[in-house]
N, CA, C and O atoms as CSV, one atom per row, in Angstrom:
chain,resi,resn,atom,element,x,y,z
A,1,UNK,N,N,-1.900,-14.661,-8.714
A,1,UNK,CA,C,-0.551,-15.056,-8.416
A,1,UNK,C,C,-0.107,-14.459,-7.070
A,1,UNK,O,O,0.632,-15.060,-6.291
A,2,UNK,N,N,-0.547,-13.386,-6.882
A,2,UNK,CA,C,-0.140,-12.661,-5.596
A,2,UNK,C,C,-0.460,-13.466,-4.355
A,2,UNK,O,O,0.309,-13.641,-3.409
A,3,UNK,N,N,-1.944,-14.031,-4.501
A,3,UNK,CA,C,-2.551,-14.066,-3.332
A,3,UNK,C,C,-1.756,-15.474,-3.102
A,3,UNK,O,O,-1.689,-15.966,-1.975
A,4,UNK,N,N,-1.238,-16.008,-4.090
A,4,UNK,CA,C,-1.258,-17.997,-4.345
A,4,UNK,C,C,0.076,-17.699,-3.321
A,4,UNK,O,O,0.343,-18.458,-2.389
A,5,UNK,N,N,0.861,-16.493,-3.632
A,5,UNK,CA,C,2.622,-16.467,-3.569
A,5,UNK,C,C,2.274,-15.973,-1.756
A,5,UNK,O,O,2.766,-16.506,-0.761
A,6,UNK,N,N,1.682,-15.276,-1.780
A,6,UNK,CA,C,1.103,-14.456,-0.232
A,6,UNK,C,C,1.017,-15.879,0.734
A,6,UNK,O,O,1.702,-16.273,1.677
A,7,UNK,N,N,0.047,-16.340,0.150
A,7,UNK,CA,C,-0.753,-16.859,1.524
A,7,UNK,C,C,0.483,-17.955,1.737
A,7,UNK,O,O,1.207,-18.005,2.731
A,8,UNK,N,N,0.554,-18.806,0.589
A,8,UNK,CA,C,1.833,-19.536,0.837
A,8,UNK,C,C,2.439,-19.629,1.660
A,8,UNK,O,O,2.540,-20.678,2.297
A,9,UNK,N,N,3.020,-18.618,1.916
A,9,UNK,CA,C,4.089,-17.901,2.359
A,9,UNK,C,C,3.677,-17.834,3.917
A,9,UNK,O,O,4.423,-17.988,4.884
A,10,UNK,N,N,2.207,-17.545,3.906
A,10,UNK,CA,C,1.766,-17.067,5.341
A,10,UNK,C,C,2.525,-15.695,5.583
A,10,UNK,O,O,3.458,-15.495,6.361
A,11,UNK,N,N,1.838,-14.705,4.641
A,11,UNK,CA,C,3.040,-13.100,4.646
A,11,UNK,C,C,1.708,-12.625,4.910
A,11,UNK,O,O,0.690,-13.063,4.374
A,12,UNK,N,N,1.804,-11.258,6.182
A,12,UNK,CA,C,1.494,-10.192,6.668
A,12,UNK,C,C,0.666,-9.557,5.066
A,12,UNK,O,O,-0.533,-9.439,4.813
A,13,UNK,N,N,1.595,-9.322,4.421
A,13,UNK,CA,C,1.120,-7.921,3.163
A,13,UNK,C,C,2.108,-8.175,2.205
A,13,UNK,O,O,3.128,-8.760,2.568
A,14,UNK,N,N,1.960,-7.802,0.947
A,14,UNK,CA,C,2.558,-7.698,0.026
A,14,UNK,C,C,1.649,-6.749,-1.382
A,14,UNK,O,O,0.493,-6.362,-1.558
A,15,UNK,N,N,2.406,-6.714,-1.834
A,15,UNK,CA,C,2.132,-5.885,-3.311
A,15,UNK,C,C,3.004,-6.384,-5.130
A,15,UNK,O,O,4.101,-6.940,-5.190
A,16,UNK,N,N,2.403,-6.109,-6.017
A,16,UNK,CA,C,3.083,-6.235,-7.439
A,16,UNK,C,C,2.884,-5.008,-7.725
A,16,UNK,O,O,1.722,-4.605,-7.670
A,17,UNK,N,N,3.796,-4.218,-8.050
A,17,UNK,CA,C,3.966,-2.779,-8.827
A,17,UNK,C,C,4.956,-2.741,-9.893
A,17,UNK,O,O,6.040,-3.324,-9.894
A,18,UNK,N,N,4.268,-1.683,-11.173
A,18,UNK,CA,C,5.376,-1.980,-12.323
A,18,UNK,C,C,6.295,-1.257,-11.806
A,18,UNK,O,O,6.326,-0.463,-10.866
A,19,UNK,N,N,7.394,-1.820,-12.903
A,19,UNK,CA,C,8.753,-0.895,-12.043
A,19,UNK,C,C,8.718,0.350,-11.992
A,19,UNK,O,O,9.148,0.734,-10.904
A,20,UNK,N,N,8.389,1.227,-12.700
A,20,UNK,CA,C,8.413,2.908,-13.183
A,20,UNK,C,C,7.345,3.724,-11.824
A,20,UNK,O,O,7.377,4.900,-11.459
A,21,UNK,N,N,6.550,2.698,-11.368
A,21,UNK,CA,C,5.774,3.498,-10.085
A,21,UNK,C,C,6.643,3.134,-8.927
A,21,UNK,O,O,6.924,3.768,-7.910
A,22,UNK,N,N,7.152,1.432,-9.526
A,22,UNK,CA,C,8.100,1.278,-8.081
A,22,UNK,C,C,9.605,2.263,-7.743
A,22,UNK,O,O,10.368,2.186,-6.781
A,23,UNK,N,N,9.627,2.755,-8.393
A,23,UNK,CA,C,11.075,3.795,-8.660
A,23,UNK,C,C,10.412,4.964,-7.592
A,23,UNK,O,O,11.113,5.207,-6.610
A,24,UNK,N,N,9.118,5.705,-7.711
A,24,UNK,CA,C,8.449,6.569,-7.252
A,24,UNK,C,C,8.196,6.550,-5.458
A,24,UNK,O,O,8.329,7.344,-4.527
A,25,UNK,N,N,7.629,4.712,-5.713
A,25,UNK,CA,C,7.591,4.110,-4.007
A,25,UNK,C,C,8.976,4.147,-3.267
A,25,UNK,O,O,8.909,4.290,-2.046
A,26,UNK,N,N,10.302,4.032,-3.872
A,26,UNK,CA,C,11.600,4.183,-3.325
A,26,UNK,C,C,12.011,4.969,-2.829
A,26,UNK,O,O,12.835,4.855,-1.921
A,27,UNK,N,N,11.377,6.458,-3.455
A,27,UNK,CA,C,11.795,7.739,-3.266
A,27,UNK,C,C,11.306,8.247,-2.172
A,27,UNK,O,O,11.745,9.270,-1.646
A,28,UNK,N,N,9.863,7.215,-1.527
A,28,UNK,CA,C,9.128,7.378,-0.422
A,28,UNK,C,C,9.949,6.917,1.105
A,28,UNK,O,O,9.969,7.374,2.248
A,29,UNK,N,N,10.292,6.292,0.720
A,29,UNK,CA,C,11.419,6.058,2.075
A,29,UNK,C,C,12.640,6.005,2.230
A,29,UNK,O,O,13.135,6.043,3.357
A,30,UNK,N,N,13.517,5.886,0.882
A,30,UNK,CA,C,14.644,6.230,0.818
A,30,UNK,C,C,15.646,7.730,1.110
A,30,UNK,O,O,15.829,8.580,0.238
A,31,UNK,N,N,16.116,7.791,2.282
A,31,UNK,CA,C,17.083,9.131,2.676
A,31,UNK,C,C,17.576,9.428,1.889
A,31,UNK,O,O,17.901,8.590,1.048
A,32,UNK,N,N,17.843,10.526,1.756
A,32,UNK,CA,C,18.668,11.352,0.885
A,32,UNK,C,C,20.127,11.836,1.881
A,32,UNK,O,O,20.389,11.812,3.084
A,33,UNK,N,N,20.838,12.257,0.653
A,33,UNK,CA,C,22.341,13.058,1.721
A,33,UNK,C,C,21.897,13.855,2.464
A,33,UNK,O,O,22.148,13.636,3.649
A,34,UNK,N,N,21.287,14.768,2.228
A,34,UNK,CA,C,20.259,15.508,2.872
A,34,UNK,C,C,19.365,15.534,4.269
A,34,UNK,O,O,19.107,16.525,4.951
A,35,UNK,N,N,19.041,14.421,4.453
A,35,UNK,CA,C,18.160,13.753,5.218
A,35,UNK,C,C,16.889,13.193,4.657
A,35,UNK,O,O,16.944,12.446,3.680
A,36,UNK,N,N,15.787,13.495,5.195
A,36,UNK,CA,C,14.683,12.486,5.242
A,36,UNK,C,C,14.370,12.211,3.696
A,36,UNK,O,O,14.918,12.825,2.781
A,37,UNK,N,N,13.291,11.077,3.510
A,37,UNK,CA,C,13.260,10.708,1.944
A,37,UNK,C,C,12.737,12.290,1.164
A,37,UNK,O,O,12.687,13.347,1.793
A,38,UNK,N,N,12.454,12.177,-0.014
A,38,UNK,CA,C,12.146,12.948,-1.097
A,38,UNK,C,C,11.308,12.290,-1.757
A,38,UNK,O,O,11.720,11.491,-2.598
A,39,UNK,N,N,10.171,12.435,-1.574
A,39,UNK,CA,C,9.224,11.609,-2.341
A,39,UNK,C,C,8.649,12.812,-3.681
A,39,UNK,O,O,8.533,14.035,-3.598
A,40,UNK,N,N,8.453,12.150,-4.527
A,40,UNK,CA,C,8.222,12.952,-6.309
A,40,UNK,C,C,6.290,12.705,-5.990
A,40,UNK,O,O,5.516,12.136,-5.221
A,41,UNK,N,N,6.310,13.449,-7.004
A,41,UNK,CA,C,4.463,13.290,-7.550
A,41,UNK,C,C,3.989,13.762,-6.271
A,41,UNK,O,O,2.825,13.402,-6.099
A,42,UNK,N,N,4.596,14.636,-5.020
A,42,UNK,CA,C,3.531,14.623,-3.996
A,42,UNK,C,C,2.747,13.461,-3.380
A,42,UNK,O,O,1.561,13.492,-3.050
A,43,UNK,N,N,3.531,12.508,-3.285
A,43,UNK,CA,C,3.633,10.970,-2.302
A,43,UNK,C,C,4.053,11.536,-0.706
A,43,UNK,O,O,5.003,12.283,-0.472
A,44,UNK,N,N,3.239,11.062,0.161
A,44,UNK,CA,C,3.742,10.992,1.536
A,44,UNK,C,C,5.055,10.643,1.665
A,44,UNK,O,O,5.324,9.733,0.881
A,45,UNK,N,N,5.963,10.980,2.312
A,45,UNK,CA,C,7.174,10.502,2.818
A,45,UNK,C,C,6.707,9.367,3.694
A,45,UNK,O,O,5.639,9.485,4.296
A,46,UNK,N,N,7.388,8.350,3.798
A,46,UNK,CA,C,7.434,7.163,5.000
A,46,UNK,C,C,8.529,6.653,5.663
A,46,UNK,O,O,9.638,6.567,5.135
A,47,UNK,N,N,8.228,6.238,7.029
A,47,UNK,CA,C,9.209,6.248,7.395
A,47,UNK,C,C,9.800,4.307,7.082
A,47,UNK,O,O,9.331,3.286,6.578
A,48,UNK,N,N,11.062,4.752,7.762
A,48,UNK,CA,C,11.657,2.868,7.861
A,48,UNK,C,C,11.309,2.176,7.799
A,48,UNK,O,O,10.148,2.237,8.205
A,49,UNK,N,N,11.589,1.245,7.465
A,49,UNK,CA,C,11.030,-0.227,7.986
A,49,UNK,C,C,11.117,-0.810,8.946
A,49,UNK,O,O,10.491,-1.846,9.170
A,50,UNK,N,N,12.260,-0.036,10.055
A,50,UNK,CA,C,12.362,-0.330,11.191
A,50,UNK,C,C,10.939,0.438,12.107
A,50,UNK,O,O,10.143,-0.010,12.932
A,51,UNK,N,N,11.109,1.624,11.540
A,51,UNK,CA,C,9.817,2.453,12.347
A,51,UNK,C,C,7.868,1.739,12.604
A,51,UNK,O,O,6.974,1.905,13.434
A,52,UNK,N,N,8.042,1.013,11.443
A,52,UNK,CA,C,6.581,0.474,11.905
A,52,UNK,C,C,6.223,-0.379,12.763
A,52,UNK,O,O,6.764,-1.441,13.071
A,53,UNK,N,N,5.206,0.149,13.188
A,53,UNK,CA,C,4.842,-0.675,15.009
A,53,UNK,C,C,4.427,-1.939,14.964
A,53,UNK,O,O,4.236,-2.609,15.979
A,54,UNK,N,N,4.252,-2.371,13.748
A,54,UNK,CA,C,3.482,-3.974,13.913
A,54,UNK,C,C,3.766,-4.504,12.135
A,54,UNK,O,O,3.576,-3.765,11.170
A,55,UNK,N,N,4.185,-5.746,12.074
A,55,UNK,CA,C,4.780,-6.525,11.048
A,55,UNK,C,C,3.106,-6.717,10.111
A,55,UNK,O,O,2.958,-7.006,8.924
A,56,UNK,N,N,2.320,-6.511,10.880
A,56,UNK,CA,C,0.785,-6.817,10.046
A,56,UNK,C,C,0.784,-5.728,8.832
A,56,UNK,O,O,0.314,-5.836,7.700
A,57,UNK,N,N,1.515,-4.570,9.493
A,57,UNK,CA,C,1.459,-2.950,8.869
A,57,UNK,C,C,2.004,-2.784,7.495
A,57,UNK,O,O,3.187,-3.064,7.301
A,58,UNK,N,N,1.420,-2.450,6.737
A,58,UNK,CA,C,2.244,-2.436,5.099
A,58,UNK,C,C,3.427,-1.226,5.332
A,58,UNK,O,O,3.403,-0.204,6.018
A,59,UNK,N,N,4.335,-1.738,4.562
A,59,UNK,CA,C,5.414,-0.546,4.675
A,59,UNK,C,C,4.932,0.546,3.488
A,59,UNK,O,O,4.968,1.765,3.655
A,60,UNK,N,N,4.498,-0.085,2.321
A,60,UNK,CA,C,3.971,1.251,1.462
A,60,UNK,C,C,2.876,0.254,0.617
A,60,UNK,O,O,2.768,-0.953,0.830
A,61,UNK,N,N,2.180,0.929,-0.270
A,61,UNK,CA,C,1.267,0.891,-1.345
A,61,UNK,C,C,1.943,0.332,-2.596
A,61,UNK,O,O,3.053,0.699,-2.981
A,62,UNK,N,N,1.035,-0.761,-3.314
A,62,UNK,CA,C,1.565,-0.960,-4.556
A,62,UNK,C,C,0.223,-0.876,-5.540
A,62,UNK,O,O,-0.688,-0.089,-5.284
A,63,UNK,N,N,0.204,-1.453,-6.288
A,63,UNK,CA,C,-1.189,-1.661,-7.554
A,63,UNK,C,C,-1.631,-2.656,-7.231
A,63,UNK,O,O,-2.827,-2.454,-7.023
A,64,UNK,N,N,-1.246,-4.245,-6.947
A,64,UNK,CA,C,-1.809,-4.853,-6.582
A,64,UNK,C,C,-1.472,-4.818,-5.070
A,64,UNK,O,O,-0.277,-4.983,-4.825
A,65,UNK,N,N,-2.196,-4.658,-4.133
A,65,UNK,CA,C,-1.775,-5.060,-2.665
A,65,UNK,C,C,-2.497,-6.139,-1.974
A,65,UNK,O,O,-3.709,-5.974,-1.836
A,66,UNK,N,N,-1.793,-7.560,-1.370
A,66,UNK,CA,C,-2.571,-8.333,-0.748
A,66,UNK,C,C,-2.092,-7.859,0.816
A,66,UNK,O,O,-0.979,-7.479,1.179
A,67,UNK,N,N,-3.629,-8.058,1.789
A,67,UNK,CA,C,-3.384,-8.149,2.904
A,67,UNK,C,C,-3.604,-9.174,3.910
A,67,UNK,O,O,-4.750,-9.287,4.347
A,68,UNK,N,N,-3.137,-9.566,4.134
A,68,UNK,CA,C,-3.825,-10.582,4.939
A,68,UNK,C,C,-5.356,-10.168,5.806
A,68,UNK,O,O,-6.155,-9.243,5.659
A,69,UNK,N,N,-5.292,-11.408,6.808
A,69,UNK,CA,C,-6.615,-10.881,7.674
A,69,UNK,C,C,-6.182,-10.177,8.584
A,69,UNK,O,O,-7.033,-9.397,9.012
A,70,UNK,N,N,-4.946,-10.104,9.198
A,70,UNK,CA,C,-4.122,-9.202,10.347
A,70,UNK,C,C,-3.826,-8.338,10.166
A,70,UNK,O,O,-3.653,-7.518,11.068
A,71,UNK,N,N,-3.547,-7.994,8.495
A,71,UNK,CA,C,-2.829,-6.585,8.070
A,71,UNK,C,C,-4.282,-5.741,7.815
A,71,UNK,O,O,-4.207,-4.521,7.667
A,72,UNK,N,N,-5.511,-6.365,7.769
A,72,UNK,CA,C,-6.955,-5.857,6.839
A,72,UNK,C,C,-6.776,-4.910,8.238
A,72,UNK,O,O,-6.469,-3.721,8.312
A,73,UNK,N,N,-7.095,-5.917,9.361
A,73,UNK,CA,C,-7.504,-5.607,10.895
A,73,UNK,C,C,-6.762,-4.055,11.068
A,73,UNK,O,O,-7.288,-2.953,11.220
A,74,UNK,N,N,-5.477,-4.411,10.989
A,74,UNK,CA,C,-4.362,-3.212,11.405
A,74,UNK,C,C,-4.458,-2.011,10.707
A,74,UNK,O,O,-4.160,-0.964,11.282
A,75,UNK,N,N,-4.858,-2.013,9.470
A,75,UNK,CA,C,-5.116,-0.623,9.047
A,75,UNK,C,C,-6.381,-0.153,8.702
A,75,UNK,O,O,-6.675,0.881,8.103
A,76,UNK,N,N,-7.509,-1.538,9.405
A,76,UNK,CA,C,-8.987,-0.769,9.199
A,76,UNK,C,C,-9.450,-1.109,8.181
A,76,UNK,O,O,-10.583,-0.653,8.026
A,77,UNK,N,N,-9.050,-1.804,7.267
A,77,UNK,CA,C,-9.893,-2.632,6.052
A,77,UNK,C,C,-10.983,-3.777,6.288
A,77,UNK,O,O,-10.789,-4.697,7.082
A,78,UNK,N,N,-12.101,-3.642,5.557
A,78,UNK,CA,C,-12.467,-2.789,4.831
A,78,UNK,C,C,-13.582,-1.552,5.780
A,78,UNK,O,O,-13.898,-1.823,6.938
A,79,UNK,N,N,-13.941,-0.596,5.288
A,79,UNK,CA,C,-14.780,0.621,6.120
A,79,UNK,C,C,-15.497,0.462,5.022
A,79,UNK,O,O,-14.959,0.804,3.969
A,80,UNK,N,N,-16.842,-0.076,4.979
A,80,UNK,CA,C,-18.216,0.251,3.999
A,80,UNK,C,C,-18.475,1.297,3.568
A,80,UNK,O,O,-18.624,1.387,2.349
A,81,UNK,N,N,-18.621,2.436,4.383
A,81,UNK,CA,C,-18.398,4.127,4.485
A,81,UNK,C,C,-17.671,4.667,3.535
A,81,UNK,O,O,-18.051,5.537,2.750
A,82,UNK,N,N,-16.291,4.011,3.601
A,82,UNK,CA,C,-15.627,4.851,3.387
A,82,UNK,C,C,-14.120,4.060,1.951
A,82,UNK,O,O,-13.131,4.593,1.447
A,83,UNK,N,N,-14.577,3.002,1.845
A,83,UNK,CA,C,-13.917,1.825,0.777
A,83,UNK,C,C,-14.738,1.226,-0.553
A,83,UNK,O,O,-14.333,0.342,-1.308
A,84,UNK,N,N,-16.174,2.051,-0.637
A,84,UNK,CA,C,-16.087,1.703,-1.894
A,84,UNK,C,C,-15.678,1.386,-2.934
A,84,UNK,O,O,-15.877,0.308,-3.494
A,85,UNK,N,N,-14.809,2.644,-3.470
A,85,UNK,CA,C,-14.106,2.626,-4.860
A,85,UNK,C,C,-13.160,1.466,-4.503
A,85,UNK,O,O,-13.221,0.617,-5.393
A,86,UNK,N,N,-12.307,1.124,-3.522
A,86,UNK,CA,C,-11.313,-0.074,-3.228
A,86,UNK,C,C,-12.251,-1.185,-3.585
A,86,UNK,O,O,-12.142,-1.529,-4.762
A,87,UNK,N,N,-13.056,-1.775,-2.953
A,87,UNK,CA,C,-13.975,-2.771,-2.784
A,87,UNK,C,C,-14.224,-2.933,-3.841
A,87,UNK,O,O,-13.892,-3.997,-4.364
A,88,UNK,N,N,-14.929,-1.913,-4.604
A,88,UNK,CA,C,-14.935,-2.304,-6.362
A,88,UNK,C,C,-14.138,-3.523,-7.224
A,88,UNK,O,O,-14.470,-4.439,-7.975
A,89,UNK,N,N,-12.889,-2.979,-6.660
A,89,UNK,CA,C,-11.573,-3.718,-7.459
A,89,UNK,C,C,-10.559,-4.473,-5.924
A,89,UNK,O,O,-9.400,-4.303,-5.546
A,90,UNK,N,N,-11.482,-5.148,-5.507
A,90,UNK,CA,C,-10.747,-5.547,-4.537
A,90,UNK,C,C,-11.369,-7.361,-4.355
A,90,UNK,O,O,-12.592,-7.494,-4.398
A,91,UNK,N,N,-10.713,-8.338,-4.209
A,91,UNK,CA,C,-11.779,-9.515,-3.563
A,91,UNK,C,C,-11.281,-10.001,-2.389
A,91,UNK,O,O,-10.213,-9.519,-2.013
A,92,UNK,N,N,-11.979,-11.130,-1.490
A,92,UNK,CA,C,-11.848,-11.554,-0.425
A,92,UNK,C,C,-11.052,-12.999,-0.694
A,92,UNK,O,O,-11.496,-13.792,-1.525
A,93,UNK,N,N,-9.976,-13.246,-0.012
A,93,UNK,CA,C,-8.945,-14.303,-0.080
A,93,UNK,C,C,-9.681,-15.673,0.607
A,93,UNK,O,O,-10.689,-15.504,1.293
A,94,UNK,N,N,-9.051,-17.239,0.360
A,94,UNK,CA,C,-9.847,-18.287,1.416
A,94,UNK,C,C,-9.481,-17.756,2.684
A,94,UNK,O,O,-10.335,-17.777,3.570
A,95,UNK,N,N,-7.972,-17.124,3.003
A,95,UNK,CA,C,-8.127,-16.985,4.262
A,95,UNK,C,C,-8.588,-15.891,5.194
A,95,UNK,O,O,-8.509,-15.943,6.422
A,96,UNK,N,N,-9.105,-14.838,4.439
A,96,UNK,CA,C,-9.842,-14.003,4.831
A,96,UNK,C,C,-9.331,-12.756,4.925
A,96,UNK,O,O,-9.808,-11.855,5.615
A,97,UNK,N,N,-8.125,-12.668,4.071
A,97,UNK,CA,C,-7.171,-11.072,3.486
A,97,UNK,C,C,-7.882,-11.046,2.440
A,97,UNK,O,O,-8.893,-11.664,2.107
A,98,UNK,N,N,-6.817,-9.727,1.612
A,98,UNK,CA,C,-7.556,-9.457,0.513
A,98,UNK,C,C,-6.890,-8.749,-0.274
A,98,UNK,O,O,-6.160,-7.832,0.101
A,99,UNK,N,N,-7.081,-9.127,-1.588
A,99,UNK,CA,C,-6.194,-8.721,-2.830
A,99,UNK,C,C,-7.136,-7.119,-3.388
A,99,UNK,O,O,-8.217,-7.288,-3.951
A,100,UNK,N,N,-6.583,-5.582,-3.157
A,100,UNK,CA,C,-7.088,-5.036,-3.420
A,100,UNK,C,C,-6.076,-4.148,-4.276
A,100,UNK,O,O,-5.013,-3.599,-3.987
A,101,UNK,N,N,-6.751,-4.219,-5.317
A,101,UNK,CA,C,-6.158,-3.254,-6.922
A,101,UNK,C,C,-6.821,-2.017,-6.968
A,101,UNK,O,O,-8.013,-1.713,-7.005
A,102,UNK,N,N,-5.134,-0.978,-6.950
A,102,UNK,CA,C,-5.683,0.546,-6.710
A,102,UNK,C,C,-6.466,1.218,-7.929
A,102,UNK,O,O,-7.401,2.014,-7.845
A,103,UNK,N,N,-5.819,0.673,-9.170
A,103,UNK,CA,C,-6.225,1.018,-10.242
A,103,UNK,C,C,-6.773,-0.400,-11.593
A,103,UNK,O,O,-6.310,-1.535,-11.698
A,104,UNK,N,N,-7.798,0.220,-12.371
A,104,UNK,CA,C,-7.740,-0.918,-13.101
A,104,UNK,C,C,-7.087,-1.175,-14.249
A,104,UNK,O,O,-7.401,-2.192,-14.869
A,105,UNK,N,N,-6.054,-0.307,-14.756
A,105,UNK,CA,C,-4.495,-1.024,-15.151
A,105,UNK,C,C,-3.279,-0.592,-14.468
A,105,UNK,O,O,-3.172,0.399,-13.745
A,106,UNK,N,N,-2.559,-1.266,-14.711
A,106,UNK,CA,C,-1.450,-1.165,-14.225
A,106,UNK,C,C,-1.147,0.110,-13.664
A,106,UNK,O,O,-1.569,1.011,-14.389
A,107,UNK,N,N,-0.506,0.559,-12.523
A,107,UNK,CA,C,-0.058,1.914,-11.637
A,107,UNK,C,C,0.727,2.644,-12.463
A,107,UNK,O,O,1.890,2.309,-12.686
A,108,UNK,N,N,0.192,3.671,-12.978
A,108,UNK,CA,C,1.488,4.483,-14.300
A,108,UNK,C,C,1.489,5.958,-13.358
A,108,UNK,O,O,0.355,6.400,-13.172
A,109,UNK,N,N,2.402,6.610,-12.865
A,109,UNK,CA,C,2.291,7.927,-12.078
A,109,UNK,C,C,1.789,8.531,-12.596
A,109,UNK,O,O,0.958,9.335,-12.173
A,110,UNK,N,N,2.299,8.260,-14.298
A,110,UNK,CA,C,2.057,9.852,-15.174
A,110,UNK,C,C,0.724,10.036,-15.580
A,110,UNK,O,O,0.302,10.904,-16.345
A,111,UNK,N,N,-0.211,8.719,-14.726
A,111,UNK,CA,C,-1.452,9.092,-15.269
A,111,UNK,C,C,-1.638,9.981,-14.169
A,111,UNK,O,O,-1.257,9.674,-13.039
A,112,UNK,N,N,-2.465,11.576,-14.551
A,112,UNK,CA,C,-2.765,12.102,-12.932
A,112,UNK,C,C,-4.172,10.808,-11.914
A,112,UNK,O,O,-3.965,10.440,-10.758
A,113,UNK,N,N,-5.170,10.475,-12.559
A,113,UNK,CA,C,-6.202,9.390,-12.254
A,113,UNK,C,C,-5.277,8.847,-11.041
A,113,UNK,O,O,-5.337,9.131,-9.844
A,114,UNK,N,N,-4.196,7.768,-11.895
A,114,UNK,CA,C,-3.425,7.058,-11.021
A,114,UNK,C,C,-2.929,7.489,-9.635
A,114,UNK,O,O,-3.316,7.214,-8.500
A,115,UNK,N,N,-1.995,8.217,-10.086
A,115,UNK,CA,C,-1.626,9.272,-9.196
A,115,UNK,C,C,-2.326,9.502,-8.113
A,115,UNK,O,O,-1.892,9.033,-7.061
A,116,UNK,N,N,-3.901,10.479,-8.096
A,116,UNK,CA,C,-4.169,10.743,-7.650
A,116,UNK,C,C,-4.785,9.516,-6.348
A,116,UNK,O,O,-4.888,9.650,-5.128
A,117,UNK,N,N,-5.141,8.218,-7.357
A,117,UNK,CA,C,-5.820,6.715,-6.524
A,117,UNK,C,C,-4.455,6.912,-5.266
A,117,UNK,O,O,-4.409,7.343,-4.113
A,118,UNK,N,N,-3.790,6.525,-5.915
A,118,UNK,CA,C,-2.455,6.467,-5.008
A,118,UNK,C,C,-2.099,7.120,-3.445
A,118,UNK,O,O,-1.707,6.656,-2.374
A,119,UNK,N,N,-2.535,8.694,-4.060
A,119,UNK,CA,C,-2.460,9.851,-2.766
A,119,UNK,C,C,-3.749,9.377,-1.778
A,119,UNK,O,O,-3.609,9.249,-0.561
A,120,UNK,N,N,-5.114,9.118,-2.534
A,120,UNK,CA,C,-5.841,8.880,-1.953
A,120,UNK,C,C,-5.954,7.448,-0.869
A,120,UNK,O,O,-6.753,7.404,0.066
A,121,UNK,N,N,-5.034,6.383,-1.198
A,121,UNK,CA,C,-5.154,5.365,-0.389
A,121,UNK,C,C,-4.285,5.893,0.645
A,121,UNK,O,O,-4.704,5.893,1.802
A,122,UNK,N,N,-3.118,6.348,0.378
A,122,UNK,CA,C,-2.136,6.752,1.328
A,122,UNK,C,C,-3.132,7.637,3.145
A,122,UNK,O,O,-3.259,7.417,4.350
A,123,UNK,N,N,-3.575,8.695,2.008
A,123,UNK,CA,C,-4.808,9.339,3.081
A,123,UNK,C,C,-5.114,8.522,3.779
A,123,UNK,O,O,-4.744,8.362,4.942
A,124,UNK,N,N,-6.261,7.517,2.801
A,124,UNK,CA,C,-7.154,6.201,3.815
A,124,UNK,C,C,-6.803,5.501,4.782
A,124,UNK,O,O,-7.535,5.032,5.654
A,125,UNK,N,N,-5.365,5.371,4.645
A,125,UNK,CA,C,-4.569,4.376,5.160
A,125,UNK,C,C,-3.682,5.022,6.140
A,125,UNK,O,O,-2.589,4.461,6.208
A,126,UNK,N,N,-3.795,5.808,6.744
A,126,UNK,CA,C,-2.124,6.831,7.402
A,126,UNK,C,C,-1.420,5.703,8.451
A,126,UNK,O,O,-0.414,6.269,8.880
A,127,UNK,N,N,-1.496,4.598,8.941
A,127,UNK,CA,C,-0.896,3.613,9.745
A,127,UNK,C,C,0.283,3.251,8.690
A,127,UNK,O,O,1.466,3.274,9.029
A,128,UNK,N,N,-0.166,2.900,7.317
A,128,UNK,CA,C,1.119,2.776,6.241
A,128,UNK,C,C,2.333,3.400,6.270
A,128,UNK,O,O,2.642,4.584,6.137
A,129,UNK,N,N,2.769,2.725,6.403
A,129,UNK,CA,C,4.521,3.837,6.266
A,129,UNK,C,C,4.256,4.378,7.847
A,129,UNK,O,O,4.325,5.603,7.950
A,130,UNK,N,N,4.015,3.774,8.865
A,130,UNK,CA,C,4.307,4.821,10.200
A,130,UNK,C,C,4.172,5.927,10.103
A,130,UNK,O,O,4.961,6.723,10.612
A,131,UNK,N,N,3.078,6.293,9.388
A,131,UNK,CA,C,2.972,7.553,9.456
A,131,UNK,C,C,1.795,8.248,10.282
A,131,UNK,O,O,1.206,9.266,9.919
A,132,UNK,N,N,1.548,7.525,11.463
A,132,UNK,CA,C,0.960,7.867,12.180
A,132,UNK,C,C,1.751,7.191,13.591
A,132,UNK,O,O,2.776,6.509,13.608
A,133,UNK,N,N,0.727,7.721,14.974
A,133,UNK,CA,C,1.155,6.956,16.122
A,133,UNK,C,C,0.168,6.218,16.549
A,133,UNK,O,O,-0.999,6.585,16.412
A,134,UNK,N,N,0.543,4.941,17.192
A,134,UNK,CA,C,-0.688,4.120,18.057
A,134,UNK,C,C,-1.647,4.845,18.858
A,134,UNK,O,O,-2.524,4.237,19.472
């Protein structure tokens, strides 16, 4: 359904996350009174949506994430080296993105497993969320 609703669309990136992880992804870029976000579970902070340098660029991580072929390009998908475990649970789209599932059920935080898939793509990925520079 993702990829059918994605390509459709002709969209950069997208994701399906249950709500209870998506509450977690909010906390990742959402400011506080305080200032910068507050991200829970030891999630990267990210920045804006204004802050990212290129529309190909995912703003954050979900459970299911499609990328296109521009968004694969932009953050280095796939690395043979170094994308196994993704690739596992990941396939190749007609147009040459790709629907890759972090976990094989549904994204639950409170699993640590999950959790941890999660921290680990973030790593893989540091262009996500602007959290790097060109």
């Amino acid at each position: 359904m993702i990829e059918a609703v994605a390509e459709g669309a002709h969209a950069f990136w997208g994701h399906a996350t249950p709500d209870d992880a998506a509450l977690d992804i909010a906390h990742q870029i959402a400011p506080t009174l305080e200032g910068p976000p507050a991200p829970r579970r030891g999630l990267p902070a990210l920045k804006l949506f204004d802050r990212v340098r290129a529309p190909e660029i995912p703003y954050y991580l979900g459970w299911l994430n499609y990328w296109s072929a521009a968004a694969a390009r932009a953050i280095g998908f796939p690395d043979a080296a170094r994308d196994a475990d993704l690739l596992s649970r990941a396939r190749r789209t007609e147009t040459g993105g790709w629907v890759v599932q972090l976990t094989e059920a549904p994204l639950d935080l409170e699993d640590p497993a999950h959790l941890e898939a999660l921290k680990q793509a973030y790593e893989r990925f540091p262009e996500i969320g602007a959290r790097t520079s060109p």
